[in-house]
C-alpha positions, 0 to 999 in steps of 0.5 A: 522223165527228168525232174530238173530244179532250179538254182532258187528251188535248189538253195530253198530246199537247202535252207529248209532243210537246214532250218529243220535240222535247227528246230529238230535240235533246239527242241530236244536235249538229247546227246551229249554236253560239255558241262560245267558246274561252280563249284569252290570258286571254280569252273569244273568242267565234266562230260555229260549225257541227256536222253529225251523220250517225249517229255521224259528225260534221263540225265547221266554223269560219268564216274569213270566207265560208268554212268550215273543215271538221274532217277527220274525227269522231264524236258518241258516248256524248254526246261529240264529238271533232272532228280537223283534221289540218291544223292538227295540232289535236283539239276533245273536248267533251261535251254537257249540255243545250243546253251544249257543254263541253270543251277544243280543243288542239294535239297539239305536245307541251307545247301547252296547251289552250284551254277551249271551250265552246258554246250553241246559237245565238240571234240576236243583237238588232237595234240601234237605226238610225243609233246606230252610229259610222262606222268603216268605211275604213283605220286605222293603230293603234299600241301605247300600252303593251308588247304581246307583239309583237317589232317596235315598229312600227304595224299597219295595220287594215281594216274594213268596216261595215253599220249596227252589224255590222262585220267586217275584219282586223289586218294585222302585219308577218308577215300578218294576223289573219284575218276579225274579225267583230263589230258596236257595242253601246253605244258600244263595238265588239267584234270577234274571231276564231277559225278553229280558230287566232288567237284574237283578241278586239278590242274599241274605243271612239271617242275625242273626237279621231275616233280608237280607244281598242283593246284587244286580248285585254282587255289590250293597249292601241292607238290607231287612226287613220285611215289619211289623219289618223295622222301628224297623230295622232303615229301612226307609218307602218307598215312598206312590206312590200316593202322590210322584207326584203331581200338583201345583193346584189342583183346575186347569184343567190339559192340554196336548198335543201331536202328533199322528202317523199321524203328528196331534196335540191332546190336552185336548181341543179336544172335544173327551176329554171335560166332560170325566173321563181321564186318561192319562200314561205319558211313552214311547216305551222304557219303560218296566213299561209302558209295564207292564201296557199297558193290564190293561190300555187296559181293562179299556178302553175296560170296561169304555170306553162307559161309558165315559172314556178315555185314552191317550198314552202321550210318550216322545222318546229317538229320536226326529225323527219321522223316529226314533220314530214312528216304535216304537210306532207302535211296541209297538201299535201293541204287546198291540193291543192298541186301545186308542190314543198314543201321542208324547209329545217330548223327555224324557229329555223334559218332565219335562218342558212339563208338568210344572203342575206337581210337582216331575215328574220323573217317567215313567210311571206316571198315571194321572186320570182326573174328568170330570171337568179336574181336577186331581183326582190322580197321580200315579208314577210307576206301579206295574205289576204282579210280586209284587203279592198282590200289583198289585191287590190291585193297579188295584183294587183302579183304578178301582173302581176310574174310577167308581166312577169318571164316576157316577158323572155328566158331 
């Protein structure tokens, strides 16, 4: 037997169906979403990722391959609130349609939301073979006018390059910018990054002497040489990062304290320190570097730690109040699965005359590795993550191989 349908049935099934897929959609937040959030006066434009299960909810960022997940939410009444209690942050957003609206903020008293908005996501179109200018490689870039930097010194930058698609990373003096992602369309590279914190937007253009015109968050302005052609382009050097912090005396032992969760006072004459190889990461909860950081410090201790080596966690706050505080290191504690102690040295604005042994301290974080003997062997300003490619190698590469050898010489 044949089922035969008529041309009026045939297109009602056709718009039911239709219909279905629209309500099927417009009740779930699920999938991906091209995202932005104000930030800077800017629209920082980043990828994001939604997976709804009932009126539960994930949210995800992207710092590179890596996602960043919230820790916990719900989809309700056509509203998603989306909490990342490590990064002491709330996203609320309604859904309108195929439009996500809302604000994503800092739960700091005073912190002033971003805007944020999201639609969901479309492939970009291809573009056109062998138009895009090759910027792949090593840069210096220095400011061409006042930025709101506090150190008047070059940053380097990295940037790695597939057809028109580019990605890479800003390294500064406290560490760098996170993984910017973007590609070239018509003749200008746009580039940014958010990961539920460091809104960027970078965008550039060549100019007629192989360097580039930059313009960070559509206001500050640079111009970016090759790493090998900069001094020759009267681009400054940037600063060697292990020698732009250092101490006093280094023939002296390096001390510190600081509080733990529990109240107690830890300093470098706890006996779990004497005749060790210390290193020590001066930085806080708030900071995203020291996130950066965190996994490598982590794996070194997990490496070395039987063989005679410490770290220590030595965080100065936002907030004096341990009621303020202490949710936060423990959030951050737990996203690492931090294993080392965590110390609270004070507030941020106090760190510099807490560790008055230490010349041109500024930057969070700032590692210090420490001889059996106590005395310092390195300090390092800033971290380079992931996102600078080569540099974070080589940058993990020089700690480690420190470590080892400090660890062979006799207690």
């Amino acid at each position: 037997m044949t089922l035969t349908i008529s041309p009026a049935a045939a297109a009602l099934l056709v718009g039911l169906s239709a219909w279905s897929a629209c309500a099927d959609r417009s009740s779930t937040v699920s999938g991906l979403w091209d995202a932005i959030v104000v930030a800077n006066g800017a629209d920082v434009p980043f990828h994001f990722e939604i997976v709804q299960n009932g009126r539960h909810a994930d949210g995800f960022f992207f710092e590179g391959d890596q996602k960043v997940g919230s820790t916990s939410g719900t989809f309700e009444n056509g509203v998603l609130t989306l909490e990342y209690e490590f990064l002491n942050t709330t996203l609320e957003a309604r859904l309108d349609g195929d439009e996500l609206q809302g604000t994503y903020r800092n739960r700091r008293p005073k912190a002033r939301p971003m805007a944020f908005r999201a639609r969901r996501f479309t492939p970009a179109p291809p573009a056109p073979d062998g138009s895009a200018p090759k910027v792949d490689g090593s840069w210096a870039m220095y400011r061409t006018a006042k930025d709101n930097s506090k150190l008047d010194v070059s940053w380097r930058l990295y940037l790695r390059q597939s057809g028109s698609e580019v990605s890479g990373a800003i390294l500064k003096t406290s560490g760098d910018t996170g993984t910017l992602v973007g590609r070239w369309t018509d003749g200008r590279l746009v580039m940014s990054h958010f990961a539920g914190e460091r809104p960027l937007l970078f965008e550039a253009q060549p100019n007629a002497d192989g360097t580039l015109a930059v313009t960070i968050d559509r206001k500050f302005t640079y111009r970016a040489a090759r790493t090998s052609e900069a001094r020759a382009k009267g681009i400054p050097e940037p600063p060697d990062l292990t020698r732009f912090t250092g101490v006093k005396d280094p023939a002296a032992p390096f001390h510190f304290s600081g509080v733990d969760l529990e109240g107690r006072t830890v300093s470098d004459a706890d006996p779990r320190f004497q005749g060790k190889v210390v290193m020590i990461t001066i930085g806080g909860s708030w900071c995203p570097n020291c996130r950066d950081e965190a996994p490598f410090l982590l794996d070194l201790y997990k490496e070395f730690h039987a063989k005679g080596l410490e770290v220590v966690g030595l965080f100065f706050e936002n907030d004096a109040a341990p009621a303020l505080y202490q949710p936060r290191v423990r959030a951050f504690i737990d996203r690492y699965g931090v294993t080392f102690p965590i110390l609270v040295g004070g507030t941020t604005d106090e760190a510099a005359a807490k560790l008055p042994q230490l010349v041109n301290f500024g930057m969070f974080p700032t590692t210090i590795v420490l001889g059996r003997d106590g005395r310092v062997r390195r300090v390092h300003a800033g971290f380079a993550s992931a996102a600078t490619g080569e540099e974070h190698t080589r940058l993990t590469r020089e700690q480690r191989e420190l470590i080892a050898r400090l660890l062979e010489e006799p207690a």
